[in-house]
C-alpha positions in Angstrom: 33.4 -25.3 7.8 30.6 -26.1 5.7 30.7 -27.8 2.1 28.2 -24.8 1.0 28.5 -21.8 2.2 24.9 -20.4 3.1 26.0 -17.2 1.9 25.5 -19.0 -2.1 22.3 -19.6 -1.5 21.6 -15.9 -1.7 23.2 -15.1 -3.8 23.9 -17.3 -6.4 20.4 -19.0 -6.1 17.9 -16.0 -5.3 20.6 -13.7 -7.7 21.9 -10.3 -7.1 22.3 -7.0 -8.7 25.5 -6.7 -10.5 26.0 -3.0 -9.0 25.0 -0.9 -7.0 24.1 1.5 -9.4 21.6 -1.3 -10.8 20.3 -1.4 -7.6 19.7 2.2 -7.7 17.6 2.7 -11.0 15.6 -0.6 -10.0 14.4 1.2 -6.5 13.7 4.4 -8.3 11.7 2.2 -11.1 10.2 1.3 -8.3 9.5 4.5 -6.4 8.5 6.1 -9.6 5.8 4.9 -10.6 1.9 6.1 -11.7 1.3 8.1 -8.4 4.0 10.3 -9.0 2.3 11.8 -12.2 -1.2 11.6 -11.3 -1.3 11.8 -7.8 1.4 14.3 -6.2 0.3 17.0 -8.1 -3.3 17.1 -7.5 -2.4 16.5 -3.7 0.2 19.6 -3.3 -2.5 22.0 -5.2 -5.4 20.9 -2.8 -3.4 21.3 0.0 -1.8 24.7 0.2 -0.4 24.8 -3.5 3.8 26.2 -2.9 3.2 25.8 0.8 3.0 21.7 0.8 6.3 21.6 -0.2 7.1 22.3 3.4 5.4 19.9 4.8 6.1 17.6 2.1 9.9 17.9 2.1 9.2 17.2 6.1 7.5 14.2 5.7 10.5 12.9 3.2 13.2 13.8 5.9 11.0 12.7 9.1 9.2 9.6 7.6 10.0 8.7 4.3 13.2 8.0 4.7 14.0 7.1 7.7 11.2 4.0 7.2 13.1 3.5 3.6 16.1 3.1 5.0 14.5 0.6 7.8 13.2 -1.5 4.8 16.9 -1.4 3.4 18.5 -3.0 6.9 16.2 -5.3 7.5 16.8 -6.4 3.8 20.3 -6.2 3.6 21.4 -7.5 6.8 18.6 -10.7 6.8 19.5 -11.5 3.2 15.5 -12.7 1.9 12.8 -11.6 0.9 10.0 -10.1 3.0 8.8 -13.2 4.9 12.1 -15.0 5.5 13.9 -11.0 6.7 11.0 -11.2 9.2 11.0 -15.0 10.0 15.2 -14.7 10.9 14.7 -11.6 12.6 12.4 -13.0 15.1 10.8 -15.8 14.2 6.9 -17.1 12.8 4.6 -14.3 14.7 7.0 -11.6 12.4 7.1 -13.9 9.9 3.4 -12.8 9.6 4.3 -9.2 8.7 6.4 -10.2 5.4 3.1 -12.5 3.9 0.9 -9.8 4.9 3.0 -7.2 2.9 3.4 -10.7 0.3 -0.6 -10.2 -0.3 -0.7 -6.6 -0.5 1.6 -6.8 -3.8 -0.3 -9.6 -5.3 -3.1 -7.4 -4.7 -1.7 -4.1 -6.3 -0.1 -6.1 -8.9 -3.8 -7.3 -9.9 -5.2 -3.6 -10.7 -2.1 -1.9 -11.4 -1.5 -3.8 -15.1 -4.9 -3.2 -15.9 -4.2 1.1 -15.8 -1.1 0.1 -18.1 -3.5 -2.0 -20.1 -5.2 1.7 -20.3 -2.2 3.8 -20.6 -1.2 1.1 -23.5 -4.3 2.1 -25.9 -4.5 5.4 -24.8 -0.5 5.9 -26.0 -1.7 4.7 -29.7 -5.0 6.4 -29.3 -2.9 9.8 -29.2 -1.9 9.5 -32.7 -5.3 10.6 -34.3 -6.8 11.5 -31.6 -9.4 8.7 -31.0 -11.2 10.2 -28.2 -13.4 12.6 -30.4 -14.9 15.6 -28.7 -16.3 14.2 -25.7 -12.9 12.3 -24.1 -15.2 11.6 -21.1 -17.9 9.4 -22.6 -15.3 7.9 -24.6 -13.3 6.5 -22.3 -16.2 5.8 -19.9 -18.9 4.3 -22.4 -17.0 3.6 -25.1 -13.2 2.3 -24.3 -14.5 0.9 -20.7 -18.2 0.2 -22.0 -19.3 1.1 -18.2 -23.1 0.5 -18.3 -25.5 1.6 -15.7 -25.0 -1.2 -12.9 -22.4 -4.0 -12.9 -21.4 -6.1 -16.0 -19.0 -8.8 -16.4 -19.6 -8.3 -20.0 -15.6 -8.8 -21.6 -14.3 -5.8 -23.1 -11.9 -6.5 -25.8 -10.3 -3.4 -26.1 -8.7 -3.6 -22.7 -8.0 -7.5 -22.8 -5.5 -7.2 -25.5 -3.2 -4.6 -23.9 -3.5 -6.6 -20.9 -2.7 -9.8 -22.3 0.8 -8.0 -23.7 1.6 -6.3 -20.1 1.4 -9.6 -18.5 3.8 -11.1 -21.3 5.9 -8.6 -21.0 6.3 -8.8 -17.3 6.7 -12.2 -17.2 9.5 -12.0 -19.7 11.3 -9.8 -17.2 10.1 -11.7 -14.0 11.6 -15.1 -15.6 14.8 -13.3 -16.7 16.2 -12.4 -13.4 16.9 -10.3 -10.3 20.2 -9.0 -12.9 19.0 -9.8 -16.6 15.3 -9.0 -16.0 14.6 -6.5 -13.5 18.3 -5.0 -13.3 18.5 -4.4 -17.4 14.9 -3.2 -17.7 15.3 -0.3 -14.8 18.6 0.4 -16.2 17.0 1.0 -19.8 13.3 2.0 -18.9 14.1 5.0 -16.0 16.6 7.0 -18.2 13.9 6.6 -21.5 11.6 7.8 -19.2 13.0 10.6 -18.3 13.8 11.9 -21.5 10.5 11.2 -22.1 9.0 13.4 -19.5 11.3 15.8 -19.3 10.3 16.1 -23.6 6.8 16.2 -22.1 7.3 19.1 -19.7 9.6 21.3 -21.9 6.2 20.4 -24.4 3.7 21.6 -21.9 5.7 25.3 -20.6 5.4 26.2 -23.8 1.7 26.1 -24.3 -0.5 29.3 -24.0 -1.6 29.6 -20.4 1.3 27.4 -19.1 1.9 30.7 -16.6 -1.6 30.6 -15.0 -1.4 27.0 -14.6 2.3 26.7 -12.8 0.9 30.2 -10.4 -2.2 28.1 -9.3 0.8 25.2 -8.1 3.0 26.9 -6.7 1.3 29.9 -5.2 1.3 29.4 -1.6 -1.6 29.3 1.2 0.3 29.5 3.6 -2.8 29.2 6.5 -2.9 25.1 5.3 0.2 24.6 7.3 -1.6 25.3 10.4 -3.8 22.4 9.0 -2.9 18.9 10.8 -4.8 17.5 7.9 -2.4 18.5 4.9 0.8 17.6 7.5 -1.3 13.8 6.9 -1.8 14.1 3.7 2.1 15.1 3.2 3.4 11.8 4.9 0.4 9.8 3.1 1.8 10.7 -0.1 5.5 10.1 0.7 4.9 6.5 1.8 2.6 5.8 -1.4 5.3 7.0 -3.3 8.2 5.8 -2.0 7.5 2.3 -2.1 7.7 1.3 1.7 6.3 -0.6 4.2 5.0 -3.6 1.7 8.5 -5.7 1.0 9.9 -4.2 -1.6 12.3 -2.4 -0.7 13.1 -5.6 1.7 13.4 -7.7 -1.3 15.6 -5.2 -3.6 17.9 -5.0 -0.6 18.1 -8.2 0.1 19.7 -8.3 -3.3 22.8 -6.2 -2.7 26.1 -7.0 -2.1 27.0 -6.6 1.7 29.9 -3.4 1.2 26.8 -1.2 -0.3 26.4 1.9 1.0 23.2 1.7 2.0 22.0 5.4 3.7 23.7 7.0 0.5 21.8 4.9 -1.6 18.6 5.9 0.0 19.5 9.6 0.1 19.5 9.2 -4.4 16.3 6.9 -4.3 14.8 9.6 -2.3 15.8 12.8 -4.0 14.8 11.4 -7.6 11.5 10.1 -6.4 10.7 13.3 -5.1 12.5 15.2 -8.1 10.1 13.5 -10.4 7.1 14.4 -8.6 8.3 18.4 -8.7 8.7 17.9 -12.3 5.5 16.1 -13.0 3.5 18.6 -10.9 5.4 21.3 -13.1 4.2 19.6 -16.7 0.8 18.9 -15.2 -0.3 22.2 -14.3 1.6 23.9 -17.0 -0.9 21.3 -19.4 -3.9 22.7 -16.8 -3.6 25.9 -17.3 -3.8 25.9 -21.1 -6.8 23.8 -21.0 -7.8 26.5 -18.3 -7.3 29.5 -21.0 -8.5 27.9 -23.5 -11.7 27.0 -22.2 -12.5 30.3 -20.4 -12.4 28.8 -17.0 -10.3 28.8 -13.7 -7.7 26.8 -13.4 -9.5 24.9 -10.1 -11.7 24.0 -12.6 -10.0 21.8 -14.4 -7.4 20.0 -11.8 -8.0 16.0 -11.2 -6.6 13.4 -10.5 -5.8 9.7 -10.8 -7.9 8.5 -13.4 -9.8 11.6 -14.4 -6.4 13.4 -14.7 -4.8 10.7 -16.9 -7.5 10.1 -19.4 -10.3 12.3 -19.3 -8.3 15.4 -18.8 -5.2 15.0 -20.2 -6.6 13.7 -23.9 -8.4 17.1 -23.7 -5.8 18.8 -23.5 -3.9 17.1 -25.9 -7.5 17.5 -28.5 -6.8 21.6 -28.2 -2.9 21.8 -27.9 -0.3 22.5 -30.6 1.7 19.3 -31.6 -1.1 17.3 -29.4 0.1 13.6 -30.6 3.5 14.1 -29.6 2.0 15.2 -26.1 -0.2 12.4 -26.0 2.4 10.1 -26.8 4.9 11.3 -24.1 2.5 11.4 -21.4 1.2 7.9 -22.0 4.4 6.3 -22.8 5.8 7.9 -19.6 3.1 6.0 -17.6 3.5 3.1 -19.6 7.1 2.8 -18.4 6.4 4.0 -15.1 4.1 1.4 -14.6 6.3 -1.4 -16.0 9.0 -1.1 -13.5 6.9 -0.6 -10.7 4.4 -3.4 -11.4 8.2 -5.5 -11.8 8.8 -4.6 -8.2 5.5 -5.1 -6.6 5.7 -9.2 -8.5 9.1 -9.7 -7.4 8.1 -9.1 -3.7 5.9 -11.8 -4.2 8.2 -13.9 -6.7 11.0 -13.8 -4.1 8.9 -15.4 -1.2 7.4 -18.1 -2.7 11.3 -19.4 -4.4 12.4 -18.6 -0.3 9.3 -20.3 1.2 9.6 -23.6 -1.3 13.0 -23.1 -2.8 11.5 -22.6 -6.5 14.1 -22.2 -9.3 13.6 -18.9 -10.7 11.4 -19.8 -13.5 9.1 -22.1 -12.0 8.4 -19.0 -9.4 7.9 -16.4 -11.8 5.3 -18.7 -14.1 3.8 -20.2 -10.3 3.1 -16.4 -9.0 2.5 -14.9 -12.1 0.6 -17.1 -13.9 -2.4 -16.6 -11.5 -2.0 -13.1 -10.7 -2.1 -12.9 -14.5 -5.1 -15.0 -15.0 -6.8 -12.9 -12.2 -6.4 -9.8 -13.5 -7.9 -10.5 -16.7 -11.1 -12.2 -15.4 -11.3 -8.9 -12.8 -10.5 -6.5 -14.9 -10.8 -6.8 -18.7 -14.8 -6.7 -17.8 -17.2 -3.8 -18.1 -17.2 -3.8 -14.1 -13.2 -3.0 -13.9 -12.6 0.4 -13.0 -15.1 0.3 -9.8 -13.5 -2.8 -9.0 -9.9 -1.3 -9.3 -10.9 1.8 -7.7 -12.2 0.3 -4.8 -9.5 -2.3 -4.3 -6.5 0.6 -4.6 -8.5 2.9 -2.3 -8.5 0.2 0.4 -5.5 -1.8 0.2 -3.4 1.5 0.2 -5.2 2.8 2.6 -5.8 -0.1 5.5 -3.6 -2.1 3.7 -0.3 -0.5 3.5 -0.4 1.8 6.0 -1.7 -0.4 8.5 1.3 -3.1 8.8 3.7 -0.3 8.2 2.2 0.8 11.6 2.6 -2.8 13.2 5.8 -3.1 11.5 7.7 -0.1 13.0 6.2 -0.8 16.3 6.9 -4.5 16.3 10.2 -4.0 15.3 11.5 -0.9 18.0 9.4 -2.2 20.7 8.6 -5.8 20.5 12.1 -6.7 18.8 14.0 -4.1 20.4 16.3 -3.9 16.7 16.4 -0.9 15.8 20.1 -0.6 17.2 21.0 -3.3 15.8 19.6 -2.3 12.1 21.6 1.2 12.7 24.5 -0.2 13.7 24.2 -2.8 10.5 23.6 0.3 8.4 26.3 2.5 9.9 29.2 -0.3 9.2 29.3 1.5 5.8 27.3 4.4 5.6 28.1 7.8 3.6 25.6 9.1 6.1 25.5 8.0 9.6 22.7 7.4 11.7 22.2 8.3 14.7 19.6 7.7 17.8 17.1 10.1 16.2 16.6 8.0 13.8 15.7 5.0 16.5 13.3 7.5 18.0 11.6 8.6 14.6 11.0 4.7 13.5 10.0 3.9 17.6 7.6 7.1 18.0 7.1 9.6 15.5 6.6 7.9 12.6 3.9 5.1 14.0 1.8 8.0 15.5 1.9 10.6 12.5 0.3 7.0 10.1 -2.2 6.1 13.1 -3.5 9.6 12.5 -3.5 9.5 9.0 -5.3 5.7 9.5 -8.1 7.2 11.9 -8.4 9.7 9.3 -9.1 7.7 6.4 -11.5 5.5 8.4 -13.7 8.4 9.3 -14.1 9.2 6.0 -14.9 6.0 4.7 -17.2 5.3 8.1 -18.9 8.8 7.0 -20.3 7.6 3.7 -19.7 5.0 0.7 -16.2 5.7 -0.7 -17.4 7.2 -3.8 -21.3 6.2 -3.4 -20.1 2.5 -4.6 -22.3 -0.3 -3.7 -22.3 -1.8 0.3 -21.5 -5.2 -1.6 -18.7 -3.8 -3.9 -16.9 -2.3 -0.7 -17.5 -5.4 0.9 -16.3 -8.0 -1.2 -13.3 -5.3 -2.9 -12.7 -3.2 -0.1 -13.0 -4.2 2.9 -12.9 -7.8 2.0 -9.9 -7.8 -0.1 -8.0 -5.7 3.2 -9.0 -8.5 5.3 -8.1 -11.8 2.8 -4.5 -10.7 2.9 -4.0 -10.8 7.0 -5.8 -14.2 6.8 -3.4 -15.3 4.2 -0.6 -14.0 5.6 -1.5 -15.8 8.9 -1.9 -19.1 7.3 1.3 -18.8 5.5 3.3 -18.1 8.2 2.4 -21.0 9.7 3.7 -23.5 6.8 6.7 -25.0 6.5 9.7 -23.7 5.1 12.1 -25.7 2.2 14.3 -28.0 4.1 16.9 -26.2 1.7 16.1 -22.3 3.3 18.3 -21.4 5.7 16.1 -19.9 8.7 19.6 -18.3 10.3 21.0 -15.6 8.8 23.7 -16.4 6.1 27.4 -15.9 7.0 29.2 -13.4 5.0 31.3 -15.0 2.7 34.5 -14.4 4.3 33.2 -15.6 8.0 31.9 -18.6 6.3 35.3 -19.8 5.1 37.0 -19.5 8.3 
């Protein structure tokens, strides 16, 4: 028997969610994030409107959670974060997997505070309206100050609201798996809900609501003979559900053993995907009025991303009864969204470096976040950040993401062999049991419904200049960027670990005191 239990060094050092119902609201904080609003929609009109919902609840049941709930066992059952999970399952060449996924989150954490930076100004621009009459060349040439070529010209404007997301997601990075990220998800997801819901109810009642929720939900039904809207239905499930980049991994790693893990996947899944019905429902519902009242067909006006969220959307609010409260509601809603998802992108990256040099919790959050902060100022507070940010989300997601959830899946069914082993570790206490077709979805279907979505993507990209940027920019953003992180992640894995991290998996507590 040991004087220390190596069970205490997970939880008491790394920390732990007090429930599982903390747990819980910090994956869907997670899962729900700026995608949801600005992205699901746009994807199930443009690909068979009513009909994708087939496809797309599908892709939930075949893909998304099944690989969810693979994130969860490895997790749960190797107690770390991404890179030790992968290092005690089998050993330095997997190791590799969890810094690649590491890099990915630093990356995404980068950009993503910058579009909360936005969503910040554009929450207090909603009051009176700022925008003026042309929303377009206001946020373009006047809140970005976008010139014609590339500046690195520092835009105030954005810097401040940048400079008070980073604070604010330090605060809760240095506060705690618990305190910080447990007490923010359990305040932030309810508020935001109210909020959207507030938002929604807002938006059905505007004139032309009607037109706008027929152009959603009205079937095609001929796009589900389309292999390319079956992609684009698993494509949007992993971007939205937080797998296959560690942090899921980390947030499991972070619950007590007797958690019902399958059933807790089931909830994280249905809400995600319950607030991406609801925010298609508000969006198109706000599309449709600024449809009617323009004159024009509702095709005319969808977008999405960043033309939906704040060239679109502050003209609809400019023409709409009760606009401010509207404005406020949507922006504040991706304000919090963003929050607890940027919170769970850090902490993947938070966790390993305290696991890989046994950091106290503090000196982590401040050693990771410090830079990442720093970074993202210098990148993006500059007339040159949006084609920056678009470029590095577009490819990271893309070849980034999907990539090593490929390698991931395939290293872990075939070159591992685990995957009854993570079943059997999830069925000990499971609400819902799995059984071997979940093995052969993780081993086989899965992996080959991403490579086509992968080959996909690359021919497009191969085709012509994702979005007529500069060879250099996709180079050095793009491209580039994709590559850094393996190289990273392979000279990582190959540095020693704390003399202080276990490399075996911890004893449960009661095995450990016998």
């Amino acid at each position: 028997m040991s004087a220390q239990p190596p069970e205490q060094t997970t939880e008491a050092t790394r920390g732990a969610f007090a429930h599982r119902r903390v747990f819980i609201f910090a994956a869907i904080g997670s899962a729900v994030g700026l995608g949801n609003i600005w992205r699901f929609p746009y994807v199930a009109y443009d690909n068979g409107g009513g009909a994708f919902l087939i496809p797309y609840l599908v892709a939930l049941l075949a893909a998304g959670l099944p690989f969810l709930l693979m994130d969860y066992a490895i997790g749960h059952k190797f107690r770390g974060s991404a890179p030790l999970s992968f290092r005690r399952m089998s050993g330095r060449g997997a190791e590799t997997l969890g810094w690649w996924q590491v890099g990915i989150c630093a990356i995404i954490a980068i950009y993503y505070a910058a579009i909360i930076a936005y969503a910040i100004r554009y929450t207090l621009f909603s009051v009176d309206k700022s925008w003026g009459a042309d929303p377009n060349a206001f946020f373009f040439k006047e809140f970005l100050q976008m010139e014609v070529g590339f500046g690195l010209d520092v835009v105030p404007g954005v810097l401040w609201p940048l400079v008070v997301t980073w604070l604010v997601v330090l605060a809760i990075m240095v506060g705690g798996v618990q305190n910080g990220i447990g007490r923010t998800s359990i305040v932030f997801i309810p508020v935001l809900l109210i909020a959207f819901v507030a938002l929604v109810v807002q938006a059905l009642l505007l004139p032309g609501a009607v037109d706008g929720l027929n152009a959603f939900f009205t079937p095609d039904w001929g796009a589900l003979t389309d292999t390319a809207v079956w992609a684009a239905a698993v494509g949007q499930i992993f971007f939205s559900l937080s797998v296959g980049f560690g942090i899921m991994i980390t947030y499991a790693s972070y619950v007590d053993r007797k958690t019902d893990m399958t059933g807790s996947g089931l909830v994280v899944g249905t809400a995600n995907s319950s607030f991406e019905l609801l925010a298609g429902i508000g969006v198109f519902a706000a599309l449709g009025f600024m449809a009617q009242a323009n004159g024009v067909a509702v095709d005319d006006v969808a977008a999405d991303g960043i033309g939906l969220a704040f060239v679109a959307f502050p003209a609809i609010i400019s023409e709409a009864p009760a606009g401010a409260l509207l404005g406020v509601l949507f922006f504040g809603s991706l304000v919090l969204a963003g929050i607890t998802s940027l919170v769970s992108v850090l902490e993947v990256v938070i966790s390993a470096v305290r696991d890989k040099l046994d950091l106290g919790r503090t000196a982590a959050s401040l050693a990771v976040g410090v830079p990442v902060a720093v970074v993202s100022g210098l990148l993006f507070s500059t007339t040159t950040g949006l084609p920056v940010l678009d470029t590095m989300d577009h490819f990271i997601n893309r070849f980034g993401i999907l990539l090593v959830a490929v390698i991931s899946m395939v290293w872990v069914a075939w070159q591992m062999r685990a995957l009854a082993d993570l079943r059997a570790h999830l069925n000990g206490i499971a609400s819902v049991p799995l059984g071997g077709w979940w093995s052969a979805l993780i081993a086989v279907v899965i992996p080959a419904a991403l490579v086509y979505v992968l080959i996909d993507e690359l021919l497009v990209v191969l085709e012509a200049p994702y979005e007529g940027y500069p060879d250099w920019l996709l180079a050095a953003f793009g491209w580039g960027t994709a590559g850094l992180v393996v190289v990273v992640a392979i000279v990582l894995a190959r540095l020693p670990w704390s003399a202080r991290t276990p490399l075996d998996v911890p004893a449960a507590p009661e095995e450990a005191a016998r």
